[in-house]
ChimeraX commands (.cxc) that place a marker at each C-alpha (Angstrom):
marker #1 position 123.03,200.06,83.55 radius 0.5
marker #1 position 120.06,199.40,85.72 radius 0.5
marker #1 position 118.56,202.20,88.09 radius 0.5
marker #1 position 119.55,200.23,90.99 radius 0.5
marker #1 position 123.01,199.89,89.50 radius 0.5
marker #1 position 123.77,203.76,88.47 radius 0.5
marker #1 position 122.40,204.82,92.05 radius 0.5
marker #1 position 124.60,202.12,93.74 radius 0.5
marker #1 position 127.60,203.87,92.06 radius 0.5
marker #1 position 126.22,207.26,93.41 radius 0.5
marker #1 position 125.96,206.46,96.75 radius 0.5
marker #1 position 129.39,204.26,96.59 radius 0.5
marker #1 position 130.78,208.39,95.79 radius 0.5
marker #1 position 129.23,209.03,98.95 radius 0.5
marker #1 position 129.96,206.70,101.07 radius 0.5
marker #1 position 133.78,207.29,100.46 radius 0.5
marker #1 position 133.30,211.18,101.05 radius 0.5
marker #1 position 130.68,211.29,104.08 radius 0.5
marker #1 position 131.03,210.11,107.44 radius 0.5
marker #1 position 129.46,206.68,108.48 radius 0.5
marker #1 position 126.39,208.59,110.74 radius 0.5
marker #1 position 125.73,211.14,107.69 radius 0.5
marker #1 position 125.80,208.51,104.96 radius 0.5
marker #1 position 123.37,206.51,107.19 radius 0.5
marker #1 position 121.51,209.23,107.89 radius 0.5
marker #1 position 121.35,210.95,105.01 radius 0.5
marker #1 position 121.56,208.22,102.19 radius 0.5
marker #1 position 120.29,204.71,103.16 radius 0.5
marker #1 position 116.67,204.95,102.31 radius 0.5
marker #1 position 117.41,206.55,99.03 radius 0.5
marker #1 position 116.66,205.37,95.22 radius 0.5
marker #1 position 116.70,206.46,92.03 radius 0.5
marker #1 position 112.37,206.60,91.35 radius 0.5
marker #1 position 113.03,207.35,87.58 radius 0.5
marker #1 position 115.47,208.13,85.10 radius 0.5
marker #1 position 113.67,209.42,81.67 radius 0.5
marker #1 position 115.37,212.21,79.30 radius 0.5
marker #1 position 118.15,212.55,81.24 radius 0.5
marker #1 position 116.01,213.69,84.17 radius 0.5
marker #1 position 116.78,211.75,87.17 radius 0.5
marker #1 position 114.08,211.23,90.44 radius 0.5
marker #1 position 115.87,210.59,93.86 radius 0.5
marker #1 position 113.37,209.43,96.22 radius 0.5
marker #1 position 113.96,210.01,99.61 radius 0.5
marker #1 position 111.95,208.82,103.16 radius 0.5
marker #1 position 110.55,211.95,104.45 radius 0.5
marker #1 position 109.44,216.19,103.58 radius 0.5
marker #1 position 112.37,216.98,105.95 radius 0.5
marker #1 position 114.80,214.80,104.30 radius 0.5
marker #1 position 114.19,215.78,100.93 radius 0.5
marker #1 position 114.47,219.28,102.06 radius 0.5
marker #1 position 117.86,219.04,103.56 radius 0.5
marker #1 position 118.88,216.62,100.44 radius 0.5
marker #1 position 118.44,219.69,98.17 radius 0.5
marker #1 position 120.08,222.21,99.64 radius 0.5
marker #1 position 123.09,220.01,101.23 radius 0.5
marker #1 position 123.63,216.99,98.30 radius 0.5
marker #1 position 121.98,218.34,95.11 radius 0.5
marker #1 position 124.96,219.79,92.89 radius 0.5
marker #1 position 127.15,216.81,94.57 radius 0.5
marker #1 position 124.49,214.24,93.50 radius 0.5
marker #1 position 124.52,215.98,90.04 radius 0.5
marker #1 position 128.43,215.73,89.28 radius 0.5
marker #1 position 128.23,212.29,90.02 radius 0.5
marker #1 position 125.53,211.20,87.98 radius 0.5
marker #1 position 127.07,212.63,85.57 radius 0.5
marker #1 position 129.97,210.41,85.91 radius 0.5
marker link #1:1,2 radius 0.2
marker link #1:2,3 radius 0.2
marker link #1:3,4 radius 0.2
marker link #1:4,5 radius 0.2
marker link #1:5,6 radius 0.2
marker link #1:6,7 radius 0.2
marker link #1:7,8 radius 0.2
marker link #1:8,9 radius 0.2
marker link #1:9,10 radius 0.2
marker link #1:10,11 radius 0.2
marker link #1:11,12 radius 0.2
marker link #1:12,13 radius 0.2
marker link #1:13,14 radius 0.2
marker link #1:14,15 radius 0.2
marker link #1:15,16 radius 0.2
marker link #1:16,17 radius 0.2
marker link #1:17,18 radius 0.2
marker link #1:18,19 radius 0.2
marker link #1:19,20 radius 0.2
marker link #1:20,21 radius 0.2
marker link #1:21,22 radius 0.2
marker link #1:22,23 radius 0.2
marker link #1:23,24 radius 0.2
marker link #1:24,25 radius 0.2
marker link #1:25,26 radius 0.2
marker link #1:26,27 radius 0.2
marker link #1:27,28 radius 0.2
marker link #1:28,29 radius 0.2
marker link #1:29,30 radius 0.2
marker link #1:30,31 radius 0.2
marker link #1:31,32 radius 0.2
marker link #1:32,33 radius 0.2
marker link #1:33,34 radius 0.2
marker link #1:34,35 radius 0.2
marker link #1:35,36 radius 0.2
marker link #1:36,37 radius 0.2
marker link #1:37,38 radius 0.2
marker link #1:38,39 radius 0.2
marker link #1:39,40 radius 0.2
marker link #1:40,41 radius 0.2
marker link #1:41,42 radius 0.2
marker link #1:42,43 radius 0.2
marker link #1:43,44 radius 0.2
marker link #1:44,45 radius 0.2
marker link #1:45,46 radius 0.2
marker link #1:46,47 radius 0.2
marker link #1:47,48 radius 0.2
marker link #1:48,49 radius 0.2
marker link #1:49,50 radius 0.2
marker link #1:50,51 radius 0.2
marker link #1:51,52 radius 0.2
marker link #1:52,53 radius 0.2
marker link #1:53,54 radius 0.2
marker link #1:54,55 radius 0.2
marker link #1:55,56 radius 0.2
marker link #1:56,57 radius 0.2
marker link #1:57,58 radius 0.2
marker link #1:58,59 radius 0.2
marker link #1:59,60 radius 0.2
marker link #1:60,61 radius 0.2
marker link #1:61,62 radius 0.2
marker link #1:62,63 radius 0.2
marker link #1:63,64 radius 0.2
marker link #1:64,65 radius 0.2
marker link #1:65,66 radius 0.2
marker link #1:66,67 radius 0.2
view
């Protein structure tokens, strides 16, 4: 599976469990930057986004990468 691929699968998780303004919000400029050792980079827009990512998606993000 392709980064592109694995992340699609994430954010389909998401998209089920989140409301259509939070997903957007939250999700849609989002991408897996690298995935080496089983250490995964989420790239996200913004300081304040990544910010709010950690402490509101992290663990959630986790579980389903793990998946």
């Amino acid at each position: 599976m392709t980064n592109y691929e694995i992340w699609q699968a994430v954010l389909a998780e998401f998209e089920l469990k989140l409301t259509k303004a939070n997903f957007t919000t939250w999700f849609r400029l989002t991408g897996i930057r690298s995935f080496e050792g089983g250490e995964v980079v989420v790239c996200v827009p913004q300081d304040f986004t990544k910010s709010w990512f950690e402490k509101k998606f992290h663990s959630d993000v986790v579980k389903s990468l793990e998946r």
